[in-house]
N, C-alpha and C positions, 0 to 999 in steps of 0.2 A: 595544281595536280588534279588529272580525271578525277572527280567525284570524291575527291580527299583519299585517295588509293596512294598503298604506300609505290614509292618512286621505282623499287625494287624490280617487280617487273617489269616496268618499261624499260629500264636502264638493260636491263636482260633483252630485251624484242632489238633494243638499236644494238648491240653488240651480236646479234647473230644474223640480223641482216649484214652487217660488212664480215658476213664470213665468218668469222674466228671461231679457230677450232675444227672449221673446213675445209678451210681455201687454204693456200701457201698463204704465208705473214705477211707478205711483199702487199698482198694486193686489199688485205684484211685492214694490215696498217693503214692505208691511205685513204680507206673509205672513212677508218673511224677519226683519223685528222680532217677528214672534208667534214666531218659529223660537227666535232668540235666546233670548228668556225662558223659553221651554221647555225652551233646552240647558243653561241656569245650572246645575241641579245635573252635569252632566258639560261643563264645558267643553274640556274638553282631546280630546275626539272628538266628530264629527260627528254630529247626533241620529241619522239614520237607522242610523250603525253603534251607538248604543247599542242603538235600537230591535232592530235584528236580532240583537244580540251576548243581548237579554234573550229574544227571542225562541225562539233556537236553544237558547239554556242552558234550554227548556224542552220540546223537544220531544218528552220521552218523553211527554207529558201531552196533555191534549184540549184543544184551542183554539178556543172559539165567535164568532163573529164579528155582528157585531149591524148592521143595518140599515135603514133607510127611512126618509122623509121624506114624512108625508101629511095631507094636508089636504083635508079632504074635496069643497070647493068650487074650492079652486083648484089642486091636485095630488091629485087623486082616486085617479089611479093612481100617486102619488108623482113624487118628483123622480129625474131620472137621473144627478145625485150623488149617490155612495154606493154603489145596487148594483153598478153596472160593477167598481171600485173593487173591490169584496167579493169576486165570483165571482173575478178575477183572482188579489187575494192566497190566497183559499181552494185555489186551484187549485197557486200557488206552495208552499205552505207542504204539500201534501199530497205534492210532487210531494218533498218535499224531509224524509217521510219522516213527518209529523206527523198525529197522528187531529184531522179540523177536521169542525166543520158551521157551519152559515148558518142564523141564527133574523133572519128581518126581519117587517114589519108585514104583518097576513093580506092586505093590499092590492096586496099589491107580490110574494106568492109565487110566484103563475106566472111575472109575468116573471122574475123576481129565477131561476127553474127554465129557463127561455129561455134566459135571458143565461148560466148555467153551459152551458148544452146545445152553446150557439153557438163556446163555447172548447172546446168536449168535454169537460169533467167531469159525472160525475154525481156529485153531491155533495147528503149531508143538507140538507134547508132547512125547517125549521119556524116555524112562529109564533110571535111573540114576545105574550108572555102576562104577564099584572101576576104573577104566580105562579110565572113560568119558574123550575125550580129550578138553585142554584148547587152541588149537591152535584157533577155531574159535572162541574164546568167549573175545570182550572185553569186558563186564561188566556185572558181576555175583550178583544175588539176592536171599538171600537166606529168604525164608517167614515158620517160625516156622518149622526150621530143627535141628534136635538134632544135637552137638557137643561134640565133644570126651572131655572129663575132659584131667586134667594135666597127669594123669596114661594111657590116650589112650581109654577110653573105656566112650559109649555113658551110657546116664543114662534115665531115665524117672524122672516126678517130685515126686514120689516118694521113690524115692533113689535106685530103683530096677535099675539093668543093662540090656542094649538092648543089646543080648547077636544073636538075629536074625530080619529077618524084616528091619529096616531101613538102608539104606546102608552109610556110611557115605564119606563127602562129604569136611570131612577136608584138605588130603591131596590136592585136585584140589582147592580149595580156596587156601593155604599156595601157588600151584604154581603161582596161578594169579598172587596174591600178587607181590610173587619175579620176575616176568613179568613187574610191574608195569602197572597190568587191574586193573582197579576197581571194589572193593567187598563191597557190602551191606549187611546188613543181616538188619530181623525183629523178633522179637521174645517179649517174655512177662516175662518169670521166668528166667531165667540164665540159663537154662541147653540145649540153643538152642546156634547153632555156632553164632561168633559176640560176644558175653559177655566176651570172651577174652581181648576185650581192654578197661572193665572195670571190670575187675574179683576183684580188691580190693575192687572196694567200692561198684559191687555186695554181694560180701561175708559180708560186714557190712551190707547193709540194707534189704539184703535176707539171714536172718541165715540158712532158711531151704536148704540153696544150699549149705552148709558145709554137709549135710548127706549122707552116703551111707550103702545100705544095701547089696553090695554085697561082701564089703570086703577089694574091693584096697583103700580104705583109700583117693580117689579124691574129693569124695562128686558128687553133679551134675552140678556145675558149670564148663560152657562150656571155653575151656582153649585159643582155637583160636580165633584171633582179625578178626574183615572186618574195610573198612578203613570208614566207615560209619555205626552206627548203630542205630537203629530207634524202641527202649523200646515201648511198647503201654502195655494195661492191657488187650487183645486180639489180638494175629498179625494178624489176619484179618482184625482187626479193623486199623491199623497200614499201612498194604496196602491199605483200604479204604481209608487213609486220603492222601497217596501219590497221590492216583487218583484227590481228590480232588484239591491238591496242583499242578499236572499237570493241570487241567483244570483251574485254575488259574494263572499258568503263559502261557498258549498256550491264553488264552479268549476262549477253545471250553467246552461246558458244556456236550458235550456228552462223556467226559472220566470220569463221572461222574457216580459210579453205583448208582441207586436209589432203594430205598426205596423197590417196587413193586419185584424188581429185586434179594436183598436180602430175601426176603420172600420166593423166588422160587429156591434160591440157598441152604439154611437153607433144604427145604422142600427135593429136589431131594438127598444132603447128604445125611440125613436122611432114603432113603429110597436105597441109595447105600450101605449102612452100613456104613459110616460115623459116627463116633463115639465121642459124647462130650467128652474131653480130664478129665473131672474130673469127669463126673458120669458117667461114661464107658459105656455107653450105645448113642444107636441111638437117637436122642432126639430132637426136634425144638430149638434148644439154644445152644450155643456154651461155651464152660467151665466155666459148672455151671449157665451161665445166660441164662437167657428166650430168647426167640426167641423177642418177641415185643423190648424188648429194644438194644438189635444189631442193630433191622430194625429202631427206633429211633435214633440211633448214625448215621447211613446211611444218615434219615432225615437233621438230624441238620447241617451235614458236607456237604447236595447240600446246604443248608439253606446259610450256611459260604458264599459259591460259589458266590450263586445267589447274597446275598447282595453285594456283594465286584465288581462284575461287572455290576452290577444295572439289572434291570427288563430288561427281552427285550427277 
């Protein structure tokens, strides 16, 4: 457990990243069953404090963070899960002492350089390249990045193949791995990398990640494992709660995105073209949900913070 902190608040930060209490039940349930099988190797603590607890046990080292979701036709300028998500935690984790950069898809740079601008960081962000090298990276984060299926080939959630646009980022994870760096991934439906190392009992309790409509017969569940994975019912939402989980085990509340800060990150997506991942359109909301209750789940998670280290 974070710095011997009781389990309490974390256990609160992973239940309100899958929603609950915001979203329909439908969608709240099945993040916190992806949570579960994700926590099986540590069950006895809360994923998000293992996450942070493996997190900070590395912070003398470099932490690259991986992002975008692009399709060329129907997320052109990507989806705006993920980078929000990204600049936040990047920001978190630097403030909290760590060397970090942001490699996303060349599509999504500028904004992905907006949306850090808009929280005040300026932070590295480069492109992610079939070539990116793993020599400097000891611990890789991947925040709602597609994942090649068992056949090799990325998918979108529905069932369509990313055939252009996102570049994938399997093979550099797989080398981490066999490096022994530590690889994280965030995501929400199965077909982002990391759902590899629970592809059985995603495929039971997300039937719709057995479909595919382009043909090879993989479906969209993502086939590569990371040695940490962190389910949420939005991976922004998912990074938010890391952030909170860091300002909880550091005591600094400024790795804390707020509320005010999420309203302004929603807003500038939006007008980069940043694209909600289910109503394909530029939108105040992030797939399918309204923009207020994002900035409500923001709320609740300093909410977490604040009580757990008292007033001050």
């Amino acid at each position: 457990m974070a710095d011997g902190l009781p389990s309490e608040p974390f256990a609160e930060i992973d239940r309100l990243v899958c929603g609950g209490g915001f979203i329909p039940d439908e969608i709240a349930s099945r993040a916190r069953a992806l949570q579960a099988a994700a926590g099986r190797h540590a069950p006895d603590a809360p994923l998000s404090s293992t996450i942070v607890d493996a997190l900070l046990a590395h912070r003398q080292g470099h932490v690259a963070l991986f992002t975008g979701f692009v399709v060329p036709d129907t997320f052109p300028s990507g989806e705006n899960d993920g980078p929000l998500g990204t600049v936040a935690l990047a920001r978190a984790l630097l403030r909290a002492g760590v060397d970090v950069s942001i490699h996303a898809d060349p599509q999504i740079l500028d904004s992905t350089s907006w949306l850090a601008a808009e929280i005040g960081e300026s932070i590295p962000i480069t492109p992610i390249a079939p070539n990116t090298c793993a020599d400097r990276i000891d611990v890789a984060i991947a925040i709602e990045k597609p994942g090649e299926n068992a056949e090799g080939y990325l998918h979108a959630w529905s069932g369509r193949r990313i055939e252009a646009g996102s570049v994938s980022i399997d093979r550099l994870f797989q080398e981490l791995q066999a490096s022994g760096k530590l690889t994280v991934a965030i995501g929400d439906r199965g077909n982002e990398i990391g759902f590899g190392a629970i592809r059985d009992e995603l495929l039971s309790l997300v039937p719709e990640a057995r479909r595919c409509t382009c043909g090879c017969g993989g479906g969209i569940a993502a086939d590569t494992p990371t040695d940490l994975l962190y389910p949420a019912a939005v991976s922004n939402w998912g990074a938010y709660g890391l952030c909170a989980g860091l300002a909880l085990a550091t005591g600094d509340r400024d790795l804390l995105l707020q509320p005010e800060e999420e309203e302004r990150l929603l807003n500038v997506a939006a007008i980069r073209g940043c694209r909600d991942g289910l109503l394909m359109t530029a939108a105040f909301g992030v797939d399918g949900i309204s923009g207020p209750i994002s900035i409500r789940i923001v709320g609740a998670l300093s909410a977490v913070v604040d009580a757990a280290l008292g007033a001050g």
